[in-house]
C-alpha positions as CSV (number, residue, x, y, z in Angstrom):
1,X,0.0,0.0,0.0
2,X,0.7,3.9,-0.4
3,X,2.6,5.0,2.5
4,X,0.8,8.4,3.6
5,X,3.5,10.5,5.1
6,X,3.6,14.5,6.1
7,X,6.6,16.8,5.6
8,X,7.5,19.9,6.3
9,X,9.1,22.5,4.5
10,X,12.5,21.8,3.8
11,X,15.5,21.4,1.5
12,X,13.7,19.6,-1.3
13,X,10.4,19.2,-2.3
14,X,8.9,15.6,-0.6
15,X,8.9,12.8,-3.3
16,X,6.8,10.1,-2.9
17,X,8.3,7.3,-4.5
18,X,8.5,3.1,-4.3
19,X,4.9,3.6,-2.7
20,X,2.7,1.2,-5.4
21,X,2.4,-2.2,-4.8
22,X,4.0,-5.0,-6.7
23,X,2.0,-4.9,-9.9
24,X,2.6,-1.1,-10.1
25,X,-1.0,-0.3,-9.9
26,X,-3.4,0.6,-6.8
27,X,-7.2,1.8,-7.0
28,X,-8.4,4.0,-4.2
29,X,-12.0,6.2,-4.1
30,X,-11.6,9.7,-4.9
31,X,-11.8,11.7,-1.1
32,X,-9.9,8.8,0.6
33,X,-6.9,9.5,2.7
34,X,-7.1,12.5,1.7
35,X,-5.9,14.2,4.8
36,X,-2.8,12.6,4.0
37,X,-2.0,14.5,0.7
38,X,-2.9,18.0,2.1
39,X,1.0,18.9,1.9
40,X,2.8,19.5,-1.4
41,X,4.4,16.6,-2.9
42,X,6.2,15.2,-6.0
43,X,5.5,11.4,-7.1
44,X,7.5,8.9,-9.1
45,X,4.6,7.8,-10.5
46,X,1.3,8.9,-13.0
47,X,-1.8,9.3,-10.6
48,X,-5.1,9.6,-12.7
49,X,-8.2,11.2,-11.0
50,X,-11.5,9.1,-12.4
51,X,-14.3,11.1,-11.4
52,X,-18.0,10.4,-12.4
53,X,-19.7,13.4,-10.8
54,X,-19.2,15.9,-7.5
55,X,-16.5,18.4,-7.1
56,X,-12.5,17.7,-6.3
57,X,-10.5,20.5,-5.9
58,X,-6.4,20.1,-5.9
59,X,-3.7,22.2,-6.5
60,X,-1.2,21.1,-9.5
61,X,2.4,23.6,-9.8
62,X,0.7,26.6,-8.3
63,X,-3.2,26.5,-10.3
64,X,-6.3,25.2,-9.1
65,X,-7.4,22.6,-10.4
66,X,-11.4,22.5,-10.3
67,X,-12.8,18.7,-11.4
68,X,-16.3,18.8,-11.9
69,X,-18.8,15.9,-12.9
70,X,-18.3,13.5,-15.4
71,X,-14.1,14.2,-15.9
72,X,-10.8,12.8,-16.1
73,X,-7.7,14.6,-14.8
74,X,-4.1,13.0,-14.9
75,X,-0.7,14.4,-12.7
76,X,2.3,13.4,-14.5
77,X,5.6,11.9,-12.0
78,X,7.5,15.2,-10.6
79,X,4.9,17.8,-10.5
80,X,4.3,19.3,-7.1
81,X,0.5,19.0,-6.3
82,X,-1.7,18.6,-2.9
83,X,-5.2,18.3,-2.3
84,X,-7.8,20.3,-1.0
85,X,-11.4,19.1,-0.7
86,X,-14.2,16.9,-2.3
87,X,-18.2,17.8,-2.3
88,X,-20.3,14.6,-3.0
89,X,-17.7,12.9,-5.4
90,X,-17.7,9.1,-6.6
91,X,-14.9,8.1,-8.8
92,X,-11.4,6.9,-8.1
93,X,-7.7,7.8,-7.9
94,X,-5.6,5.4,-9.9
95,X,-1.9,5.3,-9.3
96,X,0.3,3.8,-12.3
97,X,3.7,3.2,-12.0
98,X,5.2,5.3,-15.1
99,X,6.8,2.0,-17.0
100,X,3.2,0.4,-17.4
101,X,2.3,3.0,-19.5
102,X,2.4,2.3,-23.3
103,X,5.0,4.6,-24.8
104,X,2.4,6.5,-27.2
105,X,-0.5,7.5,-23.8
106,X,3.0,8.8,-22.1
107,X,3.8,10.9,-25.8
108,X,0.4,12.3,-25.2
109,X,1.0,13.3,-21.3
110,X,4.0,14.9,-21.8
111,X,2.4,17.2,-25.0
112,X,-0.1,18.1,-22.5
113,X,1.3,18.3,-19.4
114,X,0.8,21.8,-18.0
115,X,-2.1,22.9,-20.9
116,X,-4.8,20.6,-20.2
117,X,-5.2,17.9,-18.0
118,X,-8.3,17.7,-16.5
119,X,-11.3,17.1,-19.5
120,X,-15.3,16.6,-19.3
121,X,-16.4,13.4,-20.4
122,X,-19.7,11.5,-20.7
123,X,-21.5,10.3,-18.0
124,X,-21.4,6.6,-19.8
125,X,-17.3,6.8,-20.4
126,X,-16.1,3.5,-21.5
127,X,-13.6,4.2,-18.8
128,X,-16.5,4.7,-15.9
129,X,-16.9,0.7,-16.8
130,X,-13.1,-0.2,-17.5
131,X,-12.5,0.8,-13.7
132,X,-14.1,-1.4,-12.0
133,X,-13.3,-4.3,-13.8
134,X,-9.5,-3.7,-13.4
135,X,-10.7,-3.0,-9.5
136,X,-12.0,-6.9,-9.3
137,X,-9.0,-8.3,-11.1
138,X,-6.4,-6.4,-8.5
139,X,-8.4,-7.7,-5.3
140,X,-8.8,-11.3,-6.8
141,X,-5.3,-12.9,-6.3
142,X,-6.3,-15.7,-7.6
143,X,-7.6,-14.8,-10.8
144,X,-6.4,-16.8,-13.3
145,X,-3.8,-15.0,-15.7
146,X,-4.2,-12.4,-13.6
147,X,-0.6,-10.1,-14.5
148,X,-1.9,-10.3,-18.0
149,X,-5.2,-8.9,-17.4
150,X,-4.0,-6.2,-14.7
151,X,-1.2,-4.9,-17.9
152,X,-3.9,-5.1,-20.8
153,X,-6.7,-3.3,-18.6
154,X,-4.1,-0.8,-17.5
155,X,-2.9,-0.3,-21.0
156,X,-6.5,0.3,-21.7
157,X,-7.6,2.4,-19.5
158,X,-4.4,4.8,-19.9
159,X,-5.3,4.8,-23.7
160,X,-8.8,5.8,-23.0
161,X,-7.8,8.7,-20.9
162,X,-5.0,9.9,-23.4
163,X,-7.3,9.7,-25.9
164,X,-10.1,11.6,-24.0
165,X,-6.9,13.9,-23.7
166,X,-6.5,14.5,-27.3
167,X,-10.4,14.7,-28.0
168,X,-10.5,17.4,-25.5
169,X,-7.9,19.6,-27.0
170,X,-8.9,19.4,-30.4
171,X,-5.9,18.2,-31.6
172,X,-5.4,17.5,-35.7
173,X,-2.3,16.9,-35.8
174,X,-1.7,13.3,-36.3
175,X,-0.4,11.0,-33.2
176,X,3.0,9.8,-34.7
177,X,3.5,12.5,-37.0
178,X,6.6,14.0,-38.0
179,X,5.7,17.9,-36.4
180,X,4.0,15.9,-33.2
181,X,7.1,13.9,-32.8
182,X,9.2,16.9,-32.8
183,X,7.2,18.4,-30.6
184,X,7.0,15.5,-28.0
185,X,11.2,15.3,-28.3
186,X,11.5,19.1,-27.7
187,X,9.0,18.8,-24.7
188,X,11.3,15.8,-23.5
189,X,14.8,18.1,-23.7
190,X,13.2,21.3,-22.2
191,X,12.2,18.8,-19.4
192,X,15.8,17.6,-19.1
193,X,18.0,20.2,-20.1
194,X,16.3,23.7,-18.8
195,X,18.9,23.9,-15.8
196,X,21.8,24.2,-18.8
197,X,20.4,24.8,-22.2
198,X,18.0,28.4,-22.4
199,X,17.8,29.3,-26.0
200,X,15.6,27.6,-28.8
201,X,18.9,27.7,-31.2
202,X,20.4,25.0,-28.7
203,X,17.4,22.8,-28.6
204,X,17.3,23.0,-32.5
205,X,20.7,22.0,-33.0
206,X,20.0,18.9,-30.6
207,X,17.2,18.4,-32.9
208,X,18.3,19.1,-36.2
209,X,16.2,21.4,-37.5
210,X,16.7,25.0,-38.0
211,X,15.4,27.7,-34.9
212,X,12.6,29.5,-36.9
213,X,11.4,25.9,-38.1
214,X,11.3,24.6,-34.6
215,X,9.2,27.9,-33.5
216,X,7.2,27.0,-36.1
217,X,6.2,23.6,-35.4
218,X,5.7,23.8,-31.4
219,X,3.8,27.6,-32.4
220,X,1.6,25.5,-34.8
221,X,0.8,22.5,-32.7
222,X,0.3,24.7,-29.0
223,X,0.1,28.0,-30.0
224,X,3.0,29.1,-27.8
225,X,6.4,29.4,-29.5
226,X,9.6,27.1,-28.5
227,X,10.8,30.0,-26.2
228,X,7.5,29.7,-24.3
229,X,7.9,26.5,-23.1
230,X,11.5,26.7,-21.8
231,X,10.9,29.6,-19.8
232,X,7.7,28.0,-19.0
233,X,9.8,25.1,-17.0
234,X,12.7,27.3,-15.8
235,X,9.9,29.5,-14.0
236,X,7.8,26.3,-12.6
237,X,10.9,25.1,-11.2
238,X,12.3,28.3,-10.1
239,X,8.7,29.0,-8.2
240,X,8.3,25.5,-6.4
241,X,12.1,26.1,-5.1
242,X,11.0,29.2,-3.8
243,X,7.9,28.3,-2.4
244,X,8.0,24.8,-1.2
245,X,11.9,25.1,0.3
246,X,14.3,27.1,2.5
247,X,16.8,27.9,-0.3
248,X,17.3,31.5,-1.4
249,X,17.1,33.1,-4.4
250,X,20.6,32.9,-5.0
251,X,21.2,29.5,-4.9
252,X,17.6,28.9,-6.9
253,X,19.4,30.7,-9.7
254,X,22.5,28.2,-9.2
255,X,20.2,25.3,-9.3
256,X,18.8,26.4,-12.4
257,X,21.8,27.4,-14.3
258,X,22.0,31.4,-13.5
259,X,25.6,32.2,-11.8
260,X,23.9,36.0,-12.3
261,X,21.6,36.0,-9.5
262,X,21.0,39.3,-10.6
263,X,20.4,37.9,-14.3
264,X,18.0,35.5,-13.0
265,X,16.0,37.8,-10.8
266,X,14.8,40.5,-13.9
267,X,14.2,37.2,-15.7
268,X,11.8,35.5,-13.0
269,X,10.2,38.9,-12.6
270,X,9.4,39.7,-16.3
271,X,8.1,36.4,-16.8
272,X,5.7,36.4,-13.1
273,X,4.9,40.5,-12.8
274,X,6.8,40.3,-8.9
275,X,10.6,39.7,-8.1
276,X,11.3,36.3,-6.5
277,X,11.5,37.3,-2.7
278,X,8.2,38.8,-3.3
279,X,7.0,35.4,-4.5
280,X,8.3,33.6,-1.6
281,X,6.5,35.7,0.9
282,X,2.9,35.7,-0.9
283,X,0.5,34.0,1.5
284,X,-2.5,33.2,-1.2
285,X,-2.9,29.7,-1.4
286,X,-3.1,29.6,-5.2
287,X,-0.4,32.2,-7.5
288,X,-0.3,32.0,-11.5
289,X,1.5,33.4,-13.7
């Protein structure tokens, strides 16, 4: 089982990891525990919010988060999230471990993480029914072929949400093709590389493909241009730092690859309207940029 645990603010922001049992999935109803989760935390692992009507309300990297009815809402592994209250909700939390996902659902995640993860569904969801069948299957050990049918449900049900996901956001680019593979490798390097690399030219040349072609693609496909996104993930990281540790700015801006404090300061207060000592003094339980 999930070991709850609360932390206080420290050095790092809490990651809950090695928490899923040994199939790498667990099931639990949406408002349970949920005391446990009130303080900000990272996972290791995908949790998926399956919600067929009521209100949940969480916080994901510093935006609310407002789930109502019939709706579908995914956290991907390292984003800092808590919870904050339920009114009349049935539905489920599932918890995946991140390598049971097929690799094409995870592609679809990462395009969207940040710009769109919670959706509306139907009320009669394939998934509302896939659920509970993959619930049975977990508390029946002795189901026969059981590890087969908890992988092929999983995969299923990760697919249905991805593709709820992609229904949701209009997409028309096709899954697979050549811009949406850029575009799901540029996400991947911003995610890796934001501490070192900080201009599109450098993720171009990892890509190759020209800068203004690269703008074009990740412009086309989000609507934001490639220098959106990196500074997108240098200021998410620079603003959980702030917020959820003890270090100061100065070594904030050494974590994320600024040896100009000063540098990084005018950047992080261009991009978020306040400097960052200002930010990591606010009291209001929810700040956007």
């Amino acid at each position: 089982m999930i070991n709850f645990a609360v932390y206080m603010k420290k050095q790092s922001i809490p990651i809950h990891v090695d928490e899923l049992e040994e199939h790498g999935i667990e099931i639990h109803p949406i408002g349970g525990n949920i005391e446990a989760f009130r303080m900000p935390h990272r996972d290791d692992h995908y949790m998926f919010i399956i919600q067929q009507e009521g209100t949940f309300l969480l916080e994901v990297d510093f935006k609310e988060v407002v789930i109502v009815g019939a709706s579908l809402c995914f956290v991907a592994p390292g984003q800092v999230h808590r919870y904050l209250s339920f009114k009349d909700t049935q539905g489920w939390m599932v918890f995946v471990d991140t390598g049971l996902l097929a690799a094409q659902s995870r592609d679809i995640f990462s395009a969207y993480f940040n710009a769109g993860q919670s959706v509306p569904v139907q009320k009669d969801d394939a998934v509302f029914k896939l659920v509970p069948i993959l619930e049975e299957v977990l508390g029946n050990a002795l189901a026969p072929m059981r590890k087969k049918l908890i992988g092929s449900l999983t995969d299923s049900l990760t697919a249905l949400i991805a593709s709820s996901i992609i229904r949701a956001q209009h997409a028309t680019h096709v899954i697979g093709g050549q811009k949406y593979n850029t575009l799901i490798r540029f996400k991947k390097l911003v995610a890796e590389k934001y501490s070192q690399l900080k201009q599109v030219k450098d993720y171009a040349e990892l890509l190759n493909i020209s800068p203004l072609y690269l703008n074009e693609i990740i412009k086309e496909i989000t609507g934001f241009p490639a220098s959106y996104w990196i500074s997108q993930e240098i200021i998410l990281e620079a603003k959980r730092m702030l917020y959820y540790t003890v270090l100061d700015v100065k070594q904030v801006a050494y974590a994320l690859g600024y040896e100009d404090h000063a540098y990084f300061s005018r950047f992080f207060k261009k991009h978020v309207g306040m400097t960052a000592m200002t930010f990591r003094n606010i009291k209001p339980l929810f700040v956007q940029s």
